[in-house]
N, C-alpha and C positions, 0 to 999 in steps of 0.2 A: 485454281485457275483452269485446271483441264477441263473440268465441266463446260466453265464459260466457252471455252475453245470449241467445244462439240454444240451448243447452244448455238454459237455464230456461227458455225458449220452451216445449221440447218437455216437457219433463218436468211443467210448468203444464198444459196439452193433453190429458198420458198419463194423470198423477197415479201414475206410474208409473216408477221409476229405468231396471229393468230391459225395457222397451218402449222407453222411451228411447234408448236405447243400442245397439237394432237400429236403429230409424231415422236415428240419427246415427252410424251404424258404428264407435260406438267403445268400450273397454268399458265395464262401469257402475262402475270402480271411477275412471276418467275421471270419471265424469257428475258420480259424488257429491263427488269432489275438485273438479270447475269449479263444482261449487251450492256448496260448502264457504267456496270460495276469494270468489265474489260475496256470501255472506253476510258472510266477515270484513270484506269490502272496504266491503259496506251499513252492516254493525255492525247487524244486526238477520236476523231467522231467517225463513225465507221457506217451509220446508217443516217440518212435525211427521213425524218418522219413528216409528210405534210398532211395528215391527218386522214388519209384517204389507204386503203388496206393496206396496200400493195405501198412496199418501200425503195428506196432507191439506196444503192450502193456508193461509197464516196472510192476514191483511187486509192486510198490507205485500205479499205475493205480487200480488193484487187487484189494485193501484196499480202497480206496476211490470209487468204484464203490460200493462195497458190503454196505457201508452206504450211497451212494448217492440215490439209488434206495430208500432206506426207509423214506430219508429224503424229494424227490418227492412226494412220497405217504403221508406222514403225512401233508407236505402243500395242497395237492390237498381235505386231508380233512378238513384242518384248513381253508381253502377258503371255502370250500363247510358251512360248520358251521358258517361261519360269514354269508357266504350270503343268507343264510335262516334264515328269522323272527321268525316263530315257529319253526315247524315239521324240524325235520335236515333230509333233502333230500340225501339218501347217493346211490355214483354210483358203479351201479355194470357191468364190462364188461366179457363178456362171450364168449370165443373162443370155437369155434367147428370145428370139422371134417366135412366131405361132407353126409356120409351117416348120422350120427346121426343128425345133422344142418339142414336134409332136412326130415326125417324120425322119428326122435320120440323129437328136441325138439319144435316144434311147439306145444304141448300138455301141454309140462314144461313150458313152457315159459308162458299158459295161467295162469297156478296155480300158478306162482310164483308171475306173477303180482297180485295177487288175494290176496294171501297170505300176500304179502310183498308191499304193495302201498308205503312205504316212500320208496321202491329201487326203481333205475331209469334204467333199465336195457339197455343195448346194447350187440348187438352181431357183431361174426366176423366169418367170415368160412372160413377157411385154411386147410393145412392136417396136419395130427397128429404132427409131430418131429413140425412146425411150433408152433402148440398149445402149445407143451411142451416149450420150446424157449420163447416164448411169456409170459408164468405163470411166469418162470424162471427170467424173464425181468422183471417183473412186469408191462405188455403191459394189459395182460387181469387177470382176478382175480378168474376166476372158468374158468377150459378146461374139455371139452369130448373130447378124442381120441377113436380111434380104433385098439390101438397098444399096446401092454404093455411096454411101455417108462418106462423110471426113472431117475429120477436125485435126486441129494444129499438132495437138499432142495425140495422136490417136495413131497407130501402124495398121492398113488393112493391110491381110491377107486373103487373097481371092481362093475360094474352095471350090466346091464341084457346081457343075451347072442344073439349073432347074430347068423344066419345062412347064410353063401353063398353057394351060387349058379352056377353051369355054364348057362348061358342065349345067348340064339343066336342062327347062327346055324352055327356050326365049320364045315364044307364041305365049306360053301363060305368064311369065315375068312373076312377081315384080325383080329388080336386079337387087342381089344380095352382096352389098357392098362394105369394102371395109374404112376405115377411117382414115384422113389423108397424109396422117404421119407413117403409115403404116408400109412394106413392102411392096403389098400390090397395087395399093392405091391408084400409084403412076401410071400403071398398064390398063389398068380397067378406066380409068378416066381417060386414057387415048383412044383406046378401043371405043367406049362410046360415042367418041369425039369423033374419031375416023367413019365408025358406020352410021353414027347421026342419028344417032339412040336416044331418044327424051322419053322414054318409058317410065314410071315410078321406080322410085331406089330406095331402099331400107338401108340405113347405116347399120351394120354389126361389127363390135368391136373385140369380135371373137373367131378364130377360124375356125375351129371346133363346129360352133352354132350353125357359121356356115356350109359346112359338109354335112351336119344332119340333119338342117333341112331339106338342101338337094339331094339324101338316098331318102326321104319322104315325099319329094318329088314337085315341092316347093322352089318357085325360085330360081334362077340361073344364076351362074357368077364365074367368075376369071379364078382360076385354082391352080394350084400344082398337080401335077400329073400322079405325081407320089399318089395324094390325099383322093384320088378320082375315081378309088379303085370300089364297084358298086355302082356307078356313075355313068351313065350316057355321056359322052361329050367327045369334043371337037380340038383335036390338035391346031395349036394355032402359028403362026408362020416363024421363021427365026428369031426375028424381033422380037417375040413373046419371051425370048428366055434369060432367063438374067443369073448370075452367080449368087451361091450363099458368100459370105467373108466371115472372116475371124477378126474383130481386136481387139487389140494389148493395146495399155499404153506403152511411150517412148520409152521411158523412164525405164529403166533397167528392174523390174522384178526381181522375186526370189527365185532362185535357182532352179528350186522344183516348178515355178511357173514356166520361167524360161524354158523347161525342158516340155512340160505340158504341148505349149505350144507350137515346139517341133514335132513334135509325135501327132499331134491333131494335124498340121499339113504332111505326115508321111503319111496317117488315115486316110486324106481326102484322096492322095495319090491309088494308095491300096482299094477305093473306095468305088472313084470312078470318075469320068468327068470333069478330071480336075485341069485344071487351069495355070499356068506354070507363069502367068503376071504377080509380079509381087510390089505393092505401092507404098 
């Protein structure tokens, strides 16, 4: 039945048989037999299929997601626990945003491992609403964003402050832009909006990409000051700056996470810039 559990997992997630069924590498005629087989076994229907991709969730779906996710998480530590001798090796995954992922945790990441040798760290780099989604999920178990998201179950923690930037040189354009779930997005679509900018935009859904084409000398865009360094540009007014955050979910973690995440806002404090709002 575990399988099934992790099967509906994903396909709760997707809303999706056939997505499903690439991330679980199996076919989707698999999927719809294990959703099949956990609805006989429920005695109640968990998915409305009306023959169109994309499915819909019933409110028994609802209820058995919100403890299935926890009920993942507790085996994956109950494995973890058996299969360490001594020391319990516990894993921690960490989703970040583009700018903080490439700009200030390379720094965390050394002191964490320093800190915390039984965690086994991994990272993921996405853009913010993704991060948030993903904590929500319980995909990853600490998020940096660059947006101030929220959700029901989600605790931010406000870290150091950013400053953007305009970088480039707006006479040649075109505007090197990112995608609108993304951290900057907001700012660069005001800024537009404010100086009345209908210039060509390239969507990039990469900050990386973005930074080298502007030290090729391609392109103008809305950046972090961090990332500008090589870079012409334009400090831009208070407005332009916005906090990174941290979340955890509500839900009480493990120990060592809990502790993760007091050490990561004593960093931000030791760090710079930080922000003494806690939401």
């Amino acid at each position: 039945m575990f399988k099934w559990l992790e099967t509906f997992k994903v396909v709760y997630e997707t809303r999706n048989f056939s997505k499903a069924s690439e991330i679980l590498f199996i076919s989707q005629p698999t999927v719809s037999s294990q959703i099949k087989q956990l609805e006989n076994e429920l005695t109640t229907q968990l998915f409305i299929r009306s023959g169109r991709k994309e499915v819909l969730v019933t409110p028994q779906a609802d209820i058995l997601y919100e403890r299935v996710v926890d009920l993942i998480d507790d085996w994956e530590n109950l494995y973890q626990a058996v299969q360490t001798n001594q020391q319990q090796i516990v894993r921690c995954v960490i989703g970040a945003s583009h700018t903080f992922a490439n700009y200030m945790l390379p720094s965390l990441l050394i002191e964490l491992h320093q800190k915390f040798p039984q965690i086994r760290f991994s990272v993921q780099m996405m853009n913010s609403l993704e991060v948030l989604q993903a904590t929500e999920h319980h995909s990853v178990d600490l998020g940096f964003i660059e947006k101030p998201l929220s959700a029901v179950s989600i605790k931010r923690f406000p870290l150091m402050e950013d400053q953007l930037v305009l970088a480039g040189d707006t006479e040649k354009g075109p505007w090197l832009v990112r995608e609108n779930s993304s951290g900057v997005y907001y700012y660069t679509k005001r800024f537009l909006e404010e100086k009345d900018i209908k210039d060509p935009v390239m969507e990039i859904q990469n900050n990386g990409i973005i930074v080298s084409l502007l030290k090729q000398g391609f392109g103008c865009s809305l950046i972090s000051e961090r990332a500008a360094k090589g870079i012409s540009y334009q400090v831009l007014d208070d407005s332009f700056k916005r906090n990174f955050y941290l979340l955890k979910r509500k839900a009480k973690a493990s120990e060592e996470i809990e502790q993760c995440t007091e050490f990561i806002c004593e960093w931000s404090k030791r760090s710079g810039d930080f922000t003494s709002e806690m939401l």
